[in-house]
ZAMARGU-4260 file (C-alpha; in steps of 0.2 Angstrom, whole numbers, plus 5000, padded with zeros to 4 digits):
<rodrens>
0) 5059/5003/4905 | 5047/5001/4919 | 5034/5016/4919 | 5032/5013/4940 | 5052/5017/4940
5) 5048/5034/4930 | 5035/5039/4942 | 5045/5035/4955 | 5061/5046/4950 | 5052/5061/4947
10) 5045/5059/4963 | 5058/5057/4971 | 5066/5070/4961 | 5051/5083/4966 | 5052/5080/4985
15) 5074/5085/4985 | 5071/5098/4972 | 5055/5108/4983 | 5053/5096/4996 | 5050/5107/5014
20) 5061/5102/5029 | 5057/5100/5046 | 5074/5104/5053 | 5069/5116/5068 | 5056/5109/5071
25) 5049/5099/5084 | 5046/5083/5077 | 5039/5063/5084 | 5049/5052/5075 | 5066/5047/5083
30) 5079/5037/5077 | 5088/5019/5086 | 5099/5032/5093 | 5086/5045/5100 | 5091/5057/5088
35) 5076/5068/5079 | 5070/5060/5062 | 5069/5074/5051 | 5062/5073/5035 | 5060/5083/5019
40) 5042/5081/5010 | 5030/5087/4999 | 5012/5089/5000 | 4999/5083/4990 | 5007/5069/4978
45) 4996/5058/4968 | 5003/5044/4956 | 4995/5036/4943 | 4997/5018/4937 | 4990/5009/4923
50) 4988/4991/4927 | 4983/4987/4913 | 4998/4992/4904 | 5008/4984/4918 | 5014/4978/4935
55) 5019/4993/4944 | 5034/4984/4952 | 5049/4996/4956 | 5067/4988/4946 | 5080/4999/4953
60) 5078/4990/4968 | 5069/4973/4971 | 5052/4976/4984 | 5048/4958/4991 | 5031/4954/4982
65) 5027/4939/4992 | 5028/4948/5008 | 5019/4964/5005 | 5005/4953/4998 | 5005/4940/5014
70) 5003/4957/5025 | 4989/4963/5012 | 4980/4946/5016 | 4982/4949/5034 | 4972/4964/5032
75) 4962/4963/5021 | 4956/4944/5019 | 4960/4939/5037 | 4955/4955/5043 | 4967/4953/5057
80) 4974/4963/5070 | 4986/4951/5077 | 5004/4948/5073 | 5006/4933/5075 | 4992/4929/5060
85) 5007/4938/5048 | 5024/4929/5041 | 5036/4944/5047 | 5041/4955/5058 | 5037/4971/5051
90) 5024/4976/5064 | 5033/4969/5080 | 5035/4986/5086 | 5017/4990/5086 | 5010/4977/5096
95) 5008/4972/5114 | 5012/4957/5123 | 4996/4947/5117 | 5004/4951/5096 | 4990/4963/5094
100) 4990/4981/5087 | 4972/4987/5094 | 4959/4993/5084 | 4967/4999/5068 | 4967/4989/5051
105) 4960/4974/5049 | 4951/4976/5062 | 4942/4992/5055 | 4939/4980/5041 | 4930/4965/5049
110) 4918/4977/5057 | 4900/4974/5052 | 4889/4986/5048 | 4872/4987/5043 | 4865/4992/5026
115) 4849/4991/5019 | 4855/4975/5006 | 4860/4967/5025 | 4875/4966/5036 | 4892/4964/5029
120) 4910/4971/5034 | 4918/4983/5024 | 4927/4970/5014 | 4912/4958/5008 | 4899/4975/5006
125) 4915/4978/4992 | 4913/4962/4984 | 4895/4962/4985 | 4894/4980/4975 | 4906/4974/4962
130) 4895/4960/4959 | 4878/4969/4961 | 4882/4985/4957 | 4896/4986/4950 | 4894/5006/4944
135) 4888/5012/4962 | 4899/5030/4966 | 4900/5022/4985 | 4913/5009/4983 | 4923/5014/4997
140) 4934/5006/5014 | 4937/5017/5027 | 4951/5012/5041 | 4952/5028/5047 | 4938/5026/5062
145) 4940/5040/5076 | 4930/5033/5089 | 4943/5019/5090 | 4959/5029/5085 | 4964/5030/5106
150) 4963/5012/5105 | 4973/5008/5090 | 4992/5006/5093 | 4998/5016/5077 | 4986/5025/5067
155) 4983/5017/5049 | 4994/5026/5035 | 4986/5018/5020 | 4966/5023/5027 | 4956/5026/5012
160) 4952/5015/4995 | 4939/5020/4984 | 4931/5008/4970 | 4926/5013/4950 | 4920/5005/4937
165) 4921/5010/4920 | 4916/5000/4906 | 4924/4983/4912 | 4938/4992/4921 | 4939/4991/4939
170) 4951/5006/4945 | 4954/5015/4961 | 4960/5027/4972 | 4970/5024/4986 | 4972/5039/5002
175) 4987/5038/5012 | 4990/5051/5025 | 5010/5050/5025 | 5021/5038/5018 | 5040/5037/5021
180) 5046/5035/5001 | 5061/5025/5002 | 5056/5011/5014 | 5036/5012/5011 | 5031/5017/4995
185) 5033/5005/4982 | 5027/4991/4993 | 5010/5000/4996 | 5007/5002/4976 | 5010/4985/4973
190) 4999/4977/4988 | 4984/4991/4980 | 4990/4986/4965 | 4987/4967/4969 | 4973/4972/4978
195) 4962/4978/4965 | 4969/4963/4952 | 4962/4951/4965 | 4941/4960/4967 | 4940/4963/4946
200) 4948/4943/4945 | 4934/4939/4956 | 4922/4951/4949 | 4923/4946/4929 | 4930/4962/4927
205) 4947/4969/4920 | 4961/4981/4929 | 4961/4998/4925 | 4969/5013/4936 | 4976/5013/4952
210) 4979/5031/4956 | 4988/5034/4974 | 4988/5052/4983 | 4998/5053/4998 | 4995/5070/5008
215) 5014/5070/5019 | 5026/5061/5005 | 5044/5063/5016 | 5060/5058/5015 | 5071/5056/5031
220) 5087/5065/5033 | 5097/5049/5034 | 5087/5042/5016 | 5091/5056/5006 | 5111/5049/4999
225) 5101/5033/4998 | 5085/5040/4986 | 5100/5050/4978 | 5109/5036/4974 | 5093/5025/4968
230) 5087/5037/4957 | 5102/5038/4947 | 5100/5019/4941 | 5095/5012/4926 | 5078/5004/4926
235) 5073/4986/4918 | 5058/4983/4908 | 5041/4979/4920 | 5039/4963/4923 | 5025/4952/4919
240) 5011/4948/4935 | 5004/4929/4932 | 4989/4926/4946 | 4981/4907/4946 | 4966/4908/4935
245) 4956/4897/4944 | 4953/4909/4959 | 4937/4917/4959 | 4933/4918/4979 | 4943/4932/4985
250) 4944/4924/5000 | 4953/4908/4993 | 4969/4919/4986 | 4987/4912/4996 | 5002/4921/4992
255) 5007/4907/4980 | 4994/4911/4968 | 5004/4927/4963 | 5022/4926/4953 | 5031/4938/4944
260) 5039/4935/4928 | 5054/4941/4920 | 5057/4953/4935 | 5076/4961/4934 | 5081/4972/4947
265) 5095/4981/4953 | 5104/4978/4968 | 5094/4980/4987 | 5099/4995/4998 | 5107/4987/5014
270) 5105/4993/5033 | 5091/5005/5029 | 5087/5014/5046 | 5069/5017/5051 | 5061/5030/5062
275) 5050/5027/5074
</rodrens>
């Protein structure tokens, strides 16, 4: 039984059990229909994988591995804010005529900044700690820039990764301000996931712990019979994650260097609505 699935449940579980609504309230979101996008959430969750142990890959449902890593390239190696520089549609919604969705993500990313080792953007001053100082305490990307929140389309959700190393073992924290569980949340963990086995291959080190906190965990109204029904499945054993060895710039990584193994799932959730 895969560990991610048990985290997962009892998540899910703790949010129905003493989750707090926003019925009454005033809330952004909207559905297609105009109708209010209410939620039911908790505050403060923080999940803890092993990657070591294994690929933290839900099997109640299947998550789209290839995609969520093609967006975490577009972020993070291409450094993009364009979508037409990404292989779906997922952020059609949040960018103007030109494809772009202002200055939020990779954008924030390829920024240079000055340090006294040089100038680097966040991205390279990452790989450059990890390789020269690979215990530093200051590891750290920060999307969350607020002198150029007014120009970002959507404010970044995911916004914080910090970087450990301890003994051999490259682990990290990932912030997220809010995450919506049932359509967001395993595909984050596994691009993190994928994130941190790309910098320790390309570091010479080994994987260690992803730990993910997310401050507004919510479920919508119109999610809840689905994460109910989810829940209730029988997990399959983790699958196994095989990355092409002979990778060791982070920047030469394609989507096809990452397969999955032995990966059972249980059927996908159909004509999941999404608030906006």
């Amino acid at each position: 039984m895969s560990k991610a699935d048990n985290i997962f449940i009892a998540m899910c579980q703790d949010i129905l059990e003493k989750g707090f609504s926003s019925e009454g309230e005033n809330v952004r979101t909207k559905w297609g229909d105009g109708t209010p996008a209410h939620t039911i959430k908790r505050f403060g969750v923080v999940n803890r994988y092993d990657l070591s142990e294994e690929f933290p890959i839900l099997t109640l449902r299947p998550t789209n591995l290839k995609a969520a890593i093609d967006e975490l390239l577009w972020i993070w190696q291409k450094k993009s804010n364009n979508i037409k520089d990404i292989n779906s549609h997922i952020w059609d919604s949040w960018a103007d005529e030109e494809g772009s969705i202002g200055k939020a993500y990779g954008y924030q990313l390829g920024i240079k900044h000055k340090y006294r080792e040089g100038e680097f953007d966040q991205v390279d001053r990452i790989l450059y700690d990890l390789k020269n100082n690979p215990y530093s305490r200051r590891i750290i990307a920060n999307m969350y820039n607020h002198s150029d929140l007014y120009e970002m389309n959507l404010y970044p959700c995911a916004y914080s990764i910090t970087f450990n190393v301890a003994g051999r073992k490259l682990n990290a924290i990932l912030n997220q301000r809010s995450q919506d569980i049932l359509v967001a949340n395993n595909w984050n963990v596994i691009q993190y996931a994928i994130l941190v086995h790309m910098l320790a291959q390309v570091s010479y080190l080994e994987v260690g712990e992803f730990v993910h906190i997310i401050a507004d965990a919510h479920i919508y109204d119109r999610h809840i019979p689905l994460i109910a029904e989810l829940i209730q499945r029988t997990p399959y054993p983790a699958p196994k994650l095989i990355i092409n060895p002979d990778i060791n710039d982070f920047y030469a990584f394609k989507v096809n260097d990452f397969l999955l193994e032995d990966y059972q799932s249980g059927s996908q959730i159909k004509h999941i609505p999404v608030a906006i």
